[in-house]
Every structure is written in C-alpha cells, then in structure tokens.
N, C-alpha and C positions, 0 to 999 in steps of 0.2 A: 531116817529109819535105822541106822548105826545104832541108837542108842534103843531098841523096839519100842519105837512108838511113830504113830502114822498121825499126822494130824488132820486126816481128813475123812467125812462121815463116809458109811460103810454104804449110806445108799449113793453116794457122786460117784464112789469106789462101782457100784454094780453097775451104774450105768454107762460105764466101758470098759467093763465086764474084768474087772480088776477086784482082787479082794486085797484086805492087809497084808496079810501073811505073801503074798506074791511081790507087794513091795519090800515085806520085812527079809525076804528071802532074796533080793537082786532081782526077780523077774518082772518085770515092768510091765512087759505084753506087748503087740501093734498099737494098742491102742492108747498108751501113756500119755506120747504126744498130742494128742487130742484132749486127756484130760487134764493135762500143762496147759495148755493153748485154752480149753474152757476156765480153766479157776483163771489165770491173766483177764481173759477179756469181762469175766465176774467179778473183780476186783476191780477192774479200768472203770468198769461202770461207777461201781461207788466212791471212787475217786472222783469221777466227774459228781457226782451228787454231794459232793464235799465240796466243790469248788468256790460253793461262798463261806464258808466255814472261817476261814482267817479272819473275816469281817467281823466277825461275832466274841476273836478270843482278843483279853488283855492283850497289849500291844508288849507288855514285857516278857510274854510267853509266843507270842506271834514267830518269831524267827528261830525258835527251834521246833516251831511244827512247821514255817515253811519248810527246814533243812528236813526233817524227814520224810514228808509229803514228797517230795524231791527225790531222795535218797531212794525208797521205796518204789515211788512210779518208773523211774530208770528200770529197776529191777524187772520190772514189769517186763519191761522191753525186750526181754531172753529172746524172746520168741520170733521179736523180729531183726536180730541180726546184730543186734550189738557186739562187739571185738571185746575179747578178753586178752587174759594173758598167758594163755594157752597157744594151742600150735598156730602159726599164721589161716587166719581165716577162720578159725573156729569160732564161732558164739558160746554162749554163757549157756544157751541149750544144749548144745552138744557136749559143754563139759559136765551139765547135771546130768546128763544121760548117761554120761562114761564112766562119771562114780556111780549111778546105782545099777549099772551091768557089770560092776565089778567082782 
C-alpha cells in the first residue's frame, strides 16, 4: 500500500469490514488478521488444486516452477509461525503488521 495501490477486491475488503483507503492510510482494523489468515488459506487451497500441475509442464521449465511453488507456499506460512529475521520470536505476520501500523 506504500505505493497506493491495494491489491485486493473491495468486496473481500468489506467483508471484514476493511475498506482501501484504511489500508492505504496504515489502519488495518481487528479485523486484518482475519482477512490475512482468509486470502493464505484461499490461496493454500489452490495450491493444493495445482498439485498435479508439474506433471503436465515441460520438464525443462518444471524446476523453476517447482522453486516458486516452493518459494511462495512458505510464504503462505506467515500465519503460522514461521521465524524471520526480525526481533527473536517474531513471525513474518507480526512484521507485516508492524509495517502497515506504521
């Protein structure tokens, strides 16, 4: 949102109870973390429904869609606890939350 732009539709946005302008402004709301925690588990699904997909591509292009398939699903993982490199203990959620209540 640094840059004003939100990449996410205005109705996921209302449905907890989040508009743009409250992310493009730093305010997140209670209800952020929820809607974090919903787009990860909406994206983990399609991942899984991608899981035969490498079967299907050239095998000369297969290994850099494993690495970001990879790369990506980790990402995913914010939510459940993954260690950055940030303060001891902290997740990669608590440091997207600390830059947009900045």
């Amino acid at each position: 949102s640094g840059m004003g732009r939100v990449y996410l539709p205005g109705q996921i946005l209302a449905e907890f109870g989040l508009t743009r302008q409250d992310l493009l402004e730093g305010r997140p709301g209670p209800h952020f973390k929820a809607l974090v925690q919903h787009m990860a588990s909406r994206a983990r699904h399609y991942y899984e429904q991608a899981e035969p997909l490498p079967g299907h591509i050239d095998p000369c292009s297969r290994a850099a869609l494993l690495a970001m398939r990879g790369i990506y699903r980790r990402l995913l993982d914010i939510d459940k606890g993954i260690k950055t490199g940030g303060m001891p203990g902290q997740t990669a959620y608590e440091l997207l939350i600390a830059d947009l209540t900045r």
